[in-house]
SETILUM-850998 format. One record per residue (C-alpha): residue number from 1; residue in one letter; x negated, y negated, z. Coordinates in steps of 0.05 Angstrom, whole numbers, plus 5000, padded with zeros to 4 digits. Example, Ala and Ser with C-alpha at 12.3 -4.5 7.8 and 13.67 -1.06 7.14 Angstrom:
<r k="1" r="A" xx="4754" yy="5090" zz="5156"/>
<r k="2" r="S" xx="4727" yy="5021" zz="5143"/>
This chain:
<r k="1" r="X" xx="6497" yy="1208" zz="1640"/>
<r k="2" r="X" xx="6428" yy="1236" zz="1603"/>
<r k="3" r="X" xx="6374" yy="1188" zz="1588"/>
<r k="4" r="X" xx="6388" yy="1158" zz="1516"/>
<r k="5" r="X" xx="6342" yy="1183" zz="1463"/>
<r k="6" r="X" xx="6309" yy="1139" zz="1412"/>
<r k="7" r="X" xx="6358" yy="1112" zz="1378"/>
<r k="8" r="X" xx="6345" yy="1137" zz="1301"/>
<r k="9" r="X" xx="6355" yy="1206" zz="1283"/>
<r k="10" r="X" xx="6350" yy="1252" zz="1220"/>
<r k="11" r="X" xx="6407" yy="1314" zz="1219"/>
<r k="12" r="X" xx="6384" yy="1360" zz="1154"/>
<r k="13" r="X" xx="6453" yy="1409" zz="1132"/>
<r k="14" r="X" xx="6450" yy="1455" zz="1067"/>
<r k="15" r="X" xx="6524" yy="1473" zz="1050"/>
<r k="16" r="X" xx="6512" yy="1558" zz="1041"/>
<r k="17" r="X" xx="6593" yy="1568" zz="1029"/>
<r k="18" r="X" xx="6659" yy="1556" zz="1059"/>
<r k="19" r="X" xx="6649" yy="1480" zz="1082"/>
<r k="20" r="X" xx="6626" yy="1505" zz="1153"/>
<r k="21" r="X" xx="6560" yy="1480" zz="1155"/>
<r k="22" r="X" xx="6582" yy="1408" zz="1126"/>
<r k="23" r="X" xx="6638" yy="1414" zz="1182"/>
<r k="24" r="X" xx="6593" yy="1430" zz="1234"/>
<r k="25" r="X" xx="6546" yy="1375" zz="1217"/>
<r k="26" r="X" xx="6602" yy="1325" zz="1214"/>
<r k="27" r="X" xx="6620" yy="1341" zz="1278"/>
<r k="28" r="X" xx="6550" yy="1336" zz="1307"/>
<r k="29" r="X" xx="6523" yy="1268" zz="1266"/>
<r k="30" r="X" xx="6596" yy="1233" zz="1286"/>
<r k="31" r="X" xx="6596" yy="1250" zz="1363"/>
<r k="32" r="X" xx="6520" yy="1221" zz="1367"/>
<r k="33" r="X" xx="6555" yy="1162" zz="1323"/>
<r k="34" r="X" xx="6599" yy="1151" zz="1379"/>
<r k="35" r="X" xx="6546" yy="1156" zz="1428"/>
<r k="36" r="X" xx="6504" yy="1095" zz="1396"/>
<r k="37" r="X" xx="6453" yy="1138" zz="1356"/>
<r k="38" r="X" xx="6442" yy="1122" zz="1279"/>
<r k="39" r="X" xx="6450" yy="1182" zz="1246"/>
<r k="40" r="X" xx="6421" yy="1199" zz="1175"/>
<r k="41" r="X" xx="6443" yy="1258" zz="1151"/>
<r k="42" r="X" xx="6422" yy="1296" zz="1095"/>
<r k="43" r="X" xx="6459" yy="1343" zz="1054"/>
<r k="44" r="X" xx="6451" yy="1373" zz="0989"/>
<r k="45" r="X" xx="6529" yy="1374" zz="0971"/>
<r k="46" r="X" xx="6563" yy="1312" zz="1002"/>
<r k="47" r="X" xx="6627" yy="1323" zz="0960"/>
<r k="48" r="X" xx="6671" yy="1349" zz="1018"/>
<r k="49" r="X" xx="6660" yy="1295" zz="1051"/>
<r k="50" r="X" xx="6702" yy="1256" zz="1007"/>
<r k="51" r="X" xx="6755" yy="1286" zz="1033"/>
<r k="52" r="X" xx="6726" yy="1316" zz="1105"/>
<r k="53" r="X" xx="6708" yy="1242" zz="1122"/>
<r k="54" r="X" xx="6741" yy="1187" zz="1079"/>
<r k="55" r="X" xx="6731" yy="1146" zz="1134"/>
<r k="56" r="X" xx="6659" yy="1153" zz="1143"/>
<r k="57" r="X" xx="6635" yy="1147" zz="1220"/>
<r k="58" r="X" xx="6601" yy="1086" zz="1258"/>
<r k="59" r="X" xx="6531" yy="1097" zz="1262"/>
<r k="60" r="X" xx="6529" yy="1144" zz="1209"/>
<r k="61" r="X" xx="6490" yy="1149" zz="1142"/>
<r k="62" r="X" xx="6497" yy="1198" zz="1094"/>
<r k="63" r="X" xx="6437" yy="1210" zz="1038"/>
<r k="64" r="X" xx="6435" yy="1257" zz="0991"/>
<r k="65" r="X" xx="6377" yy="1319" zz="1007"/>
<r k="66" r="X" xx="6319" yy="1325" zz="0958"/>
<r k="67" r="X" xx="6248" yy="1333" zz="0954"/>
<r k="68" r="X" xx="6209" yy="1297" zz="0960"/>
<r k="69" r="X" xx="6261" yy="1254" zz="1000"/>
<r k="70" r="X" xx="6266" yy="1177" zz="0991"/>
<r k="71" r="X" xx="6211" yy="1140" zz="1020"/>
<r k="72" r="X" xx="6227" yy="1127" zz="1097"/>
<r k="73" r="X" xx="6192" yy="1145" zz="1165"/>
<r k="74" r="X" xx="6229" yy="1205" zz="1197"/>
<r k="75" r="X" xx="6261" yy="1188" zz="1256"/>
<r k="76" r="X" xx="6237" yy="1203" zz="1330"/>
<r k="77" r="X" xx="6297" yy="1267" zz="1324"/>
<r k="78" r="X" xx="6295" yy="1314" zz="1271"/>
<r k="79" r="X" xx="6354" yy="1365" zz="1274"/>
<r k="80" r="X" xx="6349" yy="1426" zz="1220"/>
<r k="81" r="X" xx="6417" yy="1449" zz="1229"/>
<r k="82" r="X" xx="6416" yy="1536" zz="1220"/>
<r k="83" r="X" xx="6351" yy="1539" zz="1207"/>
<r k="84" r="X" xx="6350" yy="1504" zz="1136"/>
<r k="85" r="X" xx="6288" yy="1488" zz="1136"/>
<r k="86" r="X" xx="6280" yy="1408" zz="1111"/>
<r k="87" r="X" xx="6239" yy="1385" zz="1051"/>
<r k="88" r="X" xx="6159" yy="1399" zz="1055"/>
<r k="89" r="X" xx="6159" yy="1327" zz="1033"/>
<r k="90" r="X" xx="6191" yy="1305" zz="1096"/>
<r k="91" r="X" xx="6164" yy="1360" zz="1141"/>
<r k="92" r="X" xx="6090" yy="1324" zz="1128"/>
<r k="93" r="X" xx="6119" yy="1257" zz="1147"/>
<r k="94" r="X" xx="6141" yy="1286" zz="1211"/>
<r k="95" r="X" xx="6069" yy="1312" zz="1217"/>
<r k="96" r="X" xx="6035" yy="1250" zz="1206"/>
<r k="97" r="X" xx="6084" yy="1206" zz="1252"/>
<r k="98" r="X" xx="6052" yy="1183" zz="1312"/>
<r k="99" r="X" xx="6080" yy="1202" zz="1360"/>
<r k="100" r="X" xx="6112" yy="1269" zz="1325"/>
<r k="101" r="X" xx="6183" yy="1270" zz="1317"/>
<r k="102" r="X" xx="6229" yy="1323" zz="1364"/>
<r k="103" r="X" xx="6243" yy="1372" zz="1321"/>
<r k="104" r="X" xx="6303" yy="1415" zz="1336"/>
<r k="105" r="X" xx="6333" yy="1480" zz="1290"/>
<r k="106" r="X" xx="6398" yy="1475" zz="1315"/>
<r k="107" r="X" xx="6430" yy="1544" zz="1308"/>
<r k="108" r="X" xx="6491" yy="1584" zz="1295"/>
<r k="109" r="X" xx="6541" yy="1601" zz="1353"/>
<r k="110" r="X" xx="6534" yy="1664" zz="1383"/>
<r k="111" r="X" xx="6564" yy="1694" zz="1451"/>
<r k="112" r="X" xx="6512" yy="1751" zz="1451"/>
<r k="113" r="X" xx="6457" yy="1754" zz="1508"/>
<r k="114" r="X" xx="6397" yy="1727" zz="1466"/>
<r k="115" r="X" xx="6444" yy="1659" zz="1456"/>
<r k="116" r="X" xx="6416" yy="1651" zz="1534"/>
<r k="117" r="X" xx="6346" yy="1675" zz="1524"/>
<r k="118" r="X" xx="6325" yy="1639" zz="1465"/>
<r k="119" r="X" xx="6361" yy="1571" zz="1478"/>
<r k="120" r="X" xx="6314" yy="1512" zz="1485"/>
<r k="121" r="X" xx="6247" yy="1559" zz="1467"/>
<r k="122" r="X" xx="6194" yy="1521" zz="1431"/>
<r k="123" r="X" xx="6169" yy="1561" zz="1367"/>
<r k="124" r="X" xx="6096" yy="1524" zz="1350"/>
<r k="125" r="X" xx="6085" yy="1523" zz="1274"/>
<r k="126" r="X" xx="6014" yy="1542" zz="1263"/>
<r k="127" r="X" xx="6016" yy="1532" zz="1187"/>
<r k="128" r="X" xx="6053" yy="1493" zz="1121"/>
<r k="129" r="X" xx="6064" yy="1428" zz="1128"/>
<r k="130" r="X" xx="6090" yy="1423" zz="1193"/>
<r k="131" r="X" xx="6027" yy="1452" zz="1221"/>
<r k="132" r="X" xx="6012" yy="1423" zz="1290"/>
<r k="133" r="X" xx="6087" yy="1409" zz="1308"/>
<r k="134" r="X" xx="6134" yy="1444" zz="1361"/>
<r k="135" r="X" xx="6200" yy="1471" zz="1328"/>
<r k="136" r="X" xx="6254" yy="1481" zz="1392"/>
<r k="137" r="X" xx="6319" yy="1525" zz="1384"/>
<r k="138" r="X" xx="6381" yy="1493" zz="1408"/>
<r k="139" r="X" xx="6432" yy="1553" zz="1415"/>
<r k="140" r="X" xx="6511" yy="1534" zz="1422"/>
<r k="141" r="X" xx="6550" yy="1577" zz="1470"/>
<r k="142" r="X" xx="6606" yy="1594" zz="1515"/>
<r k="143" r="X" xx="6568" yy="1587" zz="1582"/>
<r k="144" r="X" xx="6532" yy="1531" zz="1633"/>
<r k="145" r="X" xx="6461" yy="1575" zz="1609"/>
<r k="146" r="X" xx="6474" yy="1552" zz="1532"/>
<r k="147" r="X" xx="6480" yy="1484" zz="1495"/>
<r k="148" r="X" xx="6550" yy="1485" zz="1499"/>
<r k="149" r="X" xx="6607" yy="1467" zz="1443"/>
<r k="150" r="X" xx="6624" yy="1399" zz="1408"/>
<r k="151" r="X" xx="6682" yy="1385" zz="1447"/>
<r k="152" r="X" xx="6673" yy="1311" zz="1468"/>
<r k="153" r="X" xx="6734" yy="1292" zz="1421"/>
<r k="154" r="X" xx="6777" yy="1353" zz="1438"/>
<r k="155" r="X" xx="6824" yy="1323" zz="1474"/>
<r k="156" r="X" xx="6887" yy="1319" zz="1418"/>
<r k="157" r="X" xx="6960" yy="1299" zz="1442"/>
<r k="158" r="X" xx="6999" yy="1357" zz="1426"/>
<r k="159" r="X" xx="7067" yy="1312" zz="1426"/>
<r k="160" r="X" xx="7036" yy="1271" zz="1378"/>
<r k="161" r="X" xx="7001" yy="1326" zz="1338"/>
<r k="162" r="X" xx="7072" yy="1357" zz="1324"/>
<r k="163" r="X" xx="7101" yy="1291" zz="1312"/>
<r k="164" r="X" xx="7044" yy="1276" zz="1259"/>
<r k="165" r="X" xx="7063" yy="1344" zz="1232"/>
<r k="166" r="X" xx="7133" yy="1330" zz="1225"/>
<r k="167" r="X" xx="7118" yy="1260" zz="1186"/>
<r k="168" r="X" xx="7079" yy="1303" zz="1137"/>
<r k="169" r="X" xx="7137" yy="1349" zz="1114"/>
<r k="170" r="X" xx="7106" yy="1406" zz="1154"/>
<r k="171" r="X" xx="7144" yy="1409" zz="1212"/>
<r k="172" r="X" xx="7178" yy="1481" zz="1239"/>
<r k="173" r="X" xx="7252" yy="1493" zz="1214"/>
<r k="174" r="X" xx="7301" yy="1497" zz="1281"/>
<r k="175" r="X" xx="7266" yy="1558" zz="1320"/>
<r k="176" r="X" xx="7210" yy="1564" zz="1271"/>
<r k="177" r="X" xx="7142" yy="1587" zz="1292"/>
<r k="178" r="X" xx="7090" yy="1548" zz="1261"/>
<r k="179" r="X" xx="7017" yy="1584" zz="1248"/>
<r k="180" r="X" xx="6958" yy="1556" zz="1207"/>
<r k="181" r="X" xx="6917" yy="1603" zz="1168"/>
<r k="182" r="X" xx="6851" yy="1588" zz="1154"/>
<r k="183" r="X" xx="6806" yy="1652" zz="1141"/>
<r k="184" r="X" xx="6770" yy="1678" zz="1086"/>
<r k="185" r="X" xx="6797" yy="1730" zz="1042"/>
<r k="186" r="X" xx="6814" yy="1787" zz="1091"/>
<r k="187" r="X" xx="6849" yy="1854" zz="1069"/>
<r k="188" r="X" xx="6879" yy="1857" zz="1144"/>
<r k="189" r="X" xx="6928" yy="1800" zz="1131"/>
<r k="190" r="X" xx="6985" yy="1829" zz="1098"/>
<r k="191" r="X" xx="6985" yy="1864" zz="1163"/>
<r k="192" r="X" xx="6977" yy="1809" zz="1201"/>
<r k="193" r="X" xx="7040" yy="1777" zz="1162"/>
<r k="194" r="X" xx="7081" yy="1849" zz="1182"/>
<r k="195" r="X" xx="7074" yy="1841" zz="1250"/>
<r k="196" r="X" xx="7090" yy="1756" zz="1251"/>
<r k="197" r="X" xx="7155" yy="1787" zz="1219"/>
<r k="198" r="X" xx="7172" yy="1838" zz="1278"/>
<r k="199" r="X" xx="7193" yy="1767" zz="1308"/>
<r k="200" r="X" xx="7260" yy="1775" zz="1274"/>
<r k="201" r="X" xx="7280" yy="1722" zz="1327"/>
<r k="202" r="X" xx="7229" yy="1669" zz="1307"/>
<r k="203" r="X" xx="7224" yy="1653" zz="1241"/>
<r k="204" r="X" xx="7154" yy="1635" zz="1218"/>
<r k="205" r="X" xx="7125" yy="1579" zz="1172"/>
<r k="206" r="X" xx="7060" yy="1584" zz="1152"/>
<r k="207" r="X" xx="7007" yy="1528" zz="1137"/>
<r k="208" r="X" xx="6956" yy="1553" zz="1100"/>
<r k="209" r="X" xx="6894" yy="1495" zz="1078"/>
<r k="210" r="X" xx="6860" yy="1512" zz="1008"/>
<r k="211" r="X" xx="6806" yy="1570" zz="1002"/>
<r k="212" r="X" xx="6809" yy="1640" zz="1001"/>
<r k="213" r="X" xx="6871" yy="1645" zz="1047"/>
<r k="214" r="X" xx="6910" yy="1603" zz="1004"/>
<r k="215" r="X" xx="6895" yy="1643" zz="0934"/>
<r k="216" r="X" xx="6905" yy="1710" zz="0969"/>
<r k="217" r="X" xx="6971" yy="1687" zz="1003"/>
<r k="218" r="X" xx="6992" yy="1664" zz="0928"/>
<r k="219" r="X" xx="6994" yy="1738" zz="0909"/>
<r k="220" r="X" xx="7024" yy="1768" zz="0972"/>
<r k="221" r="X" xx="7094" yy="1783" zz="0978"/>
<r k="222" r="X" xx="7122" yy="1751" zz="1035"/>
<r k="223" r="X" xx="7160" yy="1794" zz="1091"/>
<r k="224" r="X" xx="7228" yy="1772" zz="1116"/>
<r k="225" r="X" xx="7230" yy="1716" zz="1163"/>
<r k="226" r="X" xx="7167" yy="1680" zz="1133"/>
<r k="227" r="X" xx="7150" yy="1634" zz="1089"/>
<r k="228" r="X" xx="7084" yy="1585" zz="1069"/>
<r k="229" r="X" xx="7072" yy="1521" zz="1050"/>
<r k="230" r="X" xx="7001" yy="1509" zz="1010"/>
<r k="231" r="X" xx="6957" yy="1442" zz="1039"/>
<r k="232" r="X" xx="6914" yy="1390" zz="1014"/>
<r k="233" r="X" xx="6846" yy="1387" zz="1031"/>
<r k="234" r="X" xx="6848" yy="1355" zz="1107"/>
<r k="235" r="X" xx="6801" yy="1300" zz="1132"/>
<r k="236" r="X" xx="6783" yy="1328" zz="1200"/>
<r k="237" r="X" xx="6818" yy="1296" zz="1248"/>
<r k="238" r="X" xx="6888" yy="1316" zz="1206"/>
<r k="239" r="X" xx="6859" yy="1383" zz="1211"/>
<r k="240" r="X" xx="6850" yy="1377" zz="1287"/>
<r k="241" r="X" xx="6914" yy="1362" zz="1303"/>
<r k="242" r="X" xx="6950" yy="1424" zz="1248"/>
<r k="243" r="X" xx="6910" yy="1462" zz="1292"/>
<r k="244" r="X" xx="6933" yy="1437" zz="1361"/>
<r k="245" r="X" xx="7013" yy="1431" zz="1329"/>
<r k="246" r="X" xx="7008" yy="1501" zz="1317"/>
<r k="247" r="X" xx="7033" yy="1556" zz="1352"/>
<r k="248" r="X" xx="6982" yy="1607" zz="1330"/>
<r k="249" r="X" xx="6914" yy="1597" zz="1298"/>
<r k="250" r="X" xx="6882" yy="1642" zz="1239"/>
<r k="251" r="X" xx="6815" yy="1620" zz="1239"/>
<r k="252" r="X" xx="6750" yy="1636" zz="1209"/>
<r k="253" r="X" xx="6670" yy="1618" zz="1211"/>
<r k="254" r="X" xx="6646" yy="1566" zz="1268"/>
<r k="255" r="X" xx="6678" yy="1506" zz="1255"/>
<r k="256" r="X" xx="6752" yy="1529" zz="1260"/>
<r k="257" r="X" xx="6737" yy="1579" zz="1312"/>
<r k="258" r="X" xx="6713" yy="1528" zz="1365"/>
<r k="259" r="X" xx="6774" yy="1473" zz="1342"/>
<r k="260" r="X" xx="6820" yy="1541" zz="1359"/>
<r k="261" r="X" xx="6787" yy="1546" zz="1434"/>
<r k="262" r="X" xx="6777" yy="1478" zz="1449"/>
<r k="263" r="X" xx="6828" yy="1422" zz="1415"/>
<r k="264" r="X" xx="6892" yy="1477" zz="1411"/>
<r k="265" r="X" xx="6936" yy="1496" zz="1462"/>
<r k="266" r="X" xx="6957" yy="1560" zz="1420"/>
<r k="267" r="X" xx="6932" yy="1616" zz="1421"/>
<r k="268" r="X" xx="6893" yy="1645" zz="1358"/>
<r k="269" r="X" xx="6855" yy="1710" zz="1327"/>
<r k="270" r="X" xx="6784" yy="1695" zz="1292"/>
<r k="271" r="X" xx="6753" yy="1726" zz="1237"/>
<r k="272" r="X" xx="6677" yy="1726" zz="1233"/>
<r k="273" r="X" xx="6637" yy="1715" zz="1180"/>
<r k="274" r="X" xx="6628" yy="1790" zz="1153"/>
<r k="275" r="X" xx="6560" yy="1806" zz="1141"/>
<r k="276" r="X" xx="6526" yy="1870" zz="1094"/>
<r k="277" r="X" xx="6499" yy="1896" zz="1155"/>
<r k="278" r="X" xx="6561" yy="1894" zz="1196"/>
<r k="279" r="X" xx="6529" yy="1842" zz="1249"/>
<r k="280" r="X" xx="6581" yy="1798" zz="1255"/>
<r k="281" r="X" xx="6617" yy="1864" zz="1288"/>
<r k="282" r="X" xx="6572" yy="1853" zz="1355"/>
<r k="283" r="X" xx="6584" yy="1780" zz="1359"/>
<r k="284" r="X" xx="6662" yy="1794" zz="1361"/>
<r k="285" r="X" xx="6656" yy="1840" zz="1412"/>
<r k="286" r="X" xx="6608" yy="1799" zz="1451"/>
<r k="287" r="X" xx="6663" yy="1737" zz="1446"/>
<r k="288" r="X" xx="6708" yy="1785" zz="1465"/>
<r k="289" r="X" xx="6676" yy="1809" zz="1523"/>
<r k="290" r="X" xx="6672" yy="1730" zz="1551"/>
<r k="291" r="X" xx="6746" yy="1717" zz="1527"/>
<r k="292" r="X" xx="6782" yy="1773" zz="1558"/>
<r k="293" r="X" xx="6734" yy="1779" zz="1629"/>
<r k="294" r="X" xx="6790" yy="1772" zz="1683"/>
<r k="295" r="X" xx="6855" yy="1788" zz="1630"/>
<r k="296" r="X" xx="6898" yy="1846" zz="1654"/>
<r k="297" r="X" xx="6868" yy="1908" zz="1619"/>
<r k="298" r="X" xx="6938" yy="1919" zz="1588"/>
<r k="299" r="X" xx="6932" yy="1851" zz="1555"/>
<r k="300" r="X" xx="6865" yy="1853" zz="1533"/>
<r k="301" r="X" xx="6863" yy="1921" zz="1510"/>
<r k="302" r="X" xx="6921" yy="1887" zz="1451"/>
<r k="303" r="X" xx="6883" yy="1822" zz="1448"/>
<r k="304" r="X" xx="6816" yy="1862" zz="1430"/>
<r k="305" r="X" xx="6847" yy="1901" zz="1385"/>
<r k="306" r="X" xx="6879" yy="1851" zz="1348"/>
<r k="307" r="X" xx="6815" yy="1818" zz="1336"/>
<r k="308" r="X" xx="6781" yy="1879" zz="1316"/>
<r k="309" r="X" xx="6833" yy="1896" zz="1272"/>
<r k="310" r="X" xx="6835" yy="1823" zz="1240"/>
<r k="311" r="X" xx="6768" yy="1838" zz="1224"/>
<r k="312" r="X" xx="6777" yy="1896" zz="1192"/>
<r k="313" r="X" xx="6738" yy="1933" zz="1249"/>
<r k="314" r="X" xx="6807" yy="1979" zz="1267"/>
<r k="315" r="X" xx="6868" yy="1979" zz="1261"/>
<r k="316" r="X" xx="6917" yy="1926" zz="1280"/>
<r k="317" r="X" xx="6957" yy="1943" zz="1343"/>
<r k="318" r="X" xx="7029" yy="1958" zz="1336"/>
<r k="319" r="X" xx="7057" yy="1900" zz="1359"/>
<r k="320" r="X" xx="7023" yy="1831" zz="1384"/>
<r k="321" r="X" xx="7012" yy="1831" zz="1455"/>
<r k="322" r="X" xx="7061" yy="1796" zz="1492"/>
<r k="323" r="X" xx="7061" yy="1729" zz="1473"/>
<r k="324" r="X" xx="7067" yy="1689" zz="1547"/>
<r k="325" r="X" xx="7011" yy="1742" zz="1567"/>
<r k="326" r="X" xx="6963" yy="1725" zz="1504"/>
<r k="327" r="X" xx="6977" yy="1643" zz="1516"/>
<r k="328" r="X" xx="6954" yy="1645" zz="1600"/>
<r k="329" r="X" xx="6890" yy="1683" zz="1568"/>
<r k="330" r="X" xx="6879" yy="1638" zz="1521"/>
<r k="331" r="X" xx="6894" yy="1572" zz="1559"/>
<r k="332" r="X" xx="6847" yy="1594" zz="1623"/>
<r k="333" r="X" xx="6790" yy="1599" zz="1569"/>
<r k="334" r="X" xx="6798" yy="1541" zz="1540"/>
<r k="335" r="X" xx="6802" yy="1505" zz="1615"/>
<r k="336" r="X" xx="6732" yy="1541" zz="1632"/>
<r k="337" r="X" xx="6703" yy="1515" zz="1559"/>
<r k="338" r="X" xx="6727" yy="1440" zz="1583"/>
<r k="339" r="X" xx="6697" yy="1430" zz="1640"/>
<r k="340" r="X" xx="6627" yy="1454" zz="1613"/>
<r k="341" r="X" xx="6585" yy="1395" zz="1592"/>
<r k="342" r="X" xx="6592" yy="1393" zz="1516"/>
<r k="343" r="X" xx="6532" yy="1407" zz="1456"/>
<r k="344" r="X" xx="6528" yy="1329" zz="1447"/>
<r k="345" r="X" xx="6517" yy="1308" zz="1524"/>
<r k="346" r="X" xx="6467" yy="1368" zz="1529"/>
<r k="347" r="X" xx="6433" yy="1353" zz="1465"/>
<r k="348" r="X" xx="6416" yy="1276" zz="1477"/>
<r k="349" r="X" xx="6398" yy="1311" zz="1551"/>
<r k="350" r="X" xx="6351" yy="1357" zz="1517"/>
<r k="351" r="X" xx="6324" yy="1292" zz="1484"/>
<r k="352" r="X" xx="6321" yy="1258" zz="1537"/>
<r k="353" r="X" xx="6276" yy="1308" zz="1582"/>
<r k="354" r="X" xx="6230" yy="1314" zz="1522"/>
């Protein structure tokens, strides 16, 4: 077990778009909740919480980001989550605090080589208001050399994922595939659709959650042999377990793509964040690469192309690789991501060194 930290902690999140961020940093404050740390966290849009976390979590405060903040000593953590930089108001508390809080920019996930280079650097601000203080980069990732994924709550009963599912109304017909889609408005899913329909043999019910997907799907015309039933808005541990009933994921972002990998047994094709400047093409590829090392080349030749394709990077492949094939891939990966230490033991580690 690491050392505990202090015990009061300040988690900053700006919601940019597509709920990610205030997913992310649900994820993050709850798991410390659950590990005895009081969490405040900070948002500027707290709405999707409302429905992301009716519940609330133990340990867990939720206050509303503004500047300058509330009056209130920071706490002995300070985590920027993706670099949002907090309040100058609240960035000169931290400066004044004796002794200075840890102040951590937890960033996005990556499986490129700088994710390994630049995790747990200390970046010295030299001026503003945090002059004097020590900024350190916490980097998620896919291997030991990284911060790891939140996975400490990944473990969701399939059986009883499917039989939630079925209580719903959302349960497969007899033979009926059932995929989630969850990605953002993407011009390669009608193909996507074409290819779930080769299946003539296994029907298909899609589940698609609100947001882009949904709206584009409303338009589509369905091919034979499929059909799709819009969601609610999901708190997040409903949305956990659509994602581990599934047979197949569509998934999008950071949030999503790690739930895929770590809390579902099937497997699933991602679709990054696209970016102006085509980045987001080199972090697929460098998932890829870590995904597929040790698939038959057959196999991952399909896989990768699929992705790439799903991303509007190539075409899509002809057909999908063979499912059984795609499944052992996908279910080795998520055994190596397991039995890595996850962000929130290696975070409060971090801490705890510090």
């Amino acid at each position: 077990m690491p050392a505990m930290p202090p015990a009061h902690w300040d988690l900053f999140c700006r919601v940019v778009d597509n709920l990610g961020d205030a997913g992310v940093c649900w994820r993050l404050a709850a798991a410390l909740g659950r590990r005895g740390v009081a969490v405040r966290l900070w948002i500027d849009d707290p709405g999707p919480l409302a429905w992301m976390a009716p519940e609330g979590a133990a340990g867990v405060t939720v206050r509303p980001w503004s500047d300058p903040p509330p009056d209130g000593e920071p706490g002995a953590v300070v985590i920027e989550a993706f670099g949002c930089d907090p309040p100058p108001g609240f960035v000169e508390r931290m400066a004044r605090r004796t002794p200075p809080p840890l102040w951590i920019n937890l960033e996005y996930l990556s499986a490129e080589p700088y994710v390994e280079r630049s995790h747990r650097l200390p970046s010295p601000q030299f001026s503003g208001p945090g002059a004097g203080l020590t900024k350190w980069f916490f980097y998620p990732g896919f291997t030991p050399a990284t911060g790891g994924l939140l996975h400490d709550d990944a473990a969701v009963d399939e059986a009883a994922a499917r039989a939630w599912l079925q209580q719903q109304g959302w349960g497969p017909a007899a033979g009926e595939r059932i995929v989630v889609v969850f990605c953002y408005r993407n011009p390669a899913l009608p193909g996507v659709l074409a290819l779930l329909a080769l299946r003539a043999d296994r029907p298909t019910r899609l589940l698609v959650p609100p947001g882009p997907a949904q709206a584009q799907l409303a338009g589509l015309p369905l091919p034979a042999g499929l059909r799709w039933t819009a969601l609610p808005h999901l708190p997040q541990a409903d949305f956990d377990r659509l994602l581990a009933a599934a047979d197949f994921n569509l998934v999008r972002g950071e949030d999503s793509f790690v739930r895929a990998q770590v809390g579902a047994a099937g497997a699933f094709l991602w679709q990054a964040y696209p970016q102006a400047d085509g980045a987001h093409a080199a972090k697929l590829e460098a998932f890829l690469d870590r995904y597929l090392a040790g698939a038959a080349p057959g196999v991952a030749a399909v896989v990768r192309q699929a992705f790439r394709g799903f991303n509007a990077l190539a075409p899509l492949p002809a057909t999908w690789p063979a499912p059984a094939a795609w499944q052992a891939v996908h279910r080795a990966w998520r055994e190596r991501l397991l039995a890595q230490d996850d962000l929130c033991t290696q975070l409060l580690r971090f801490v705890g060194s510090r």
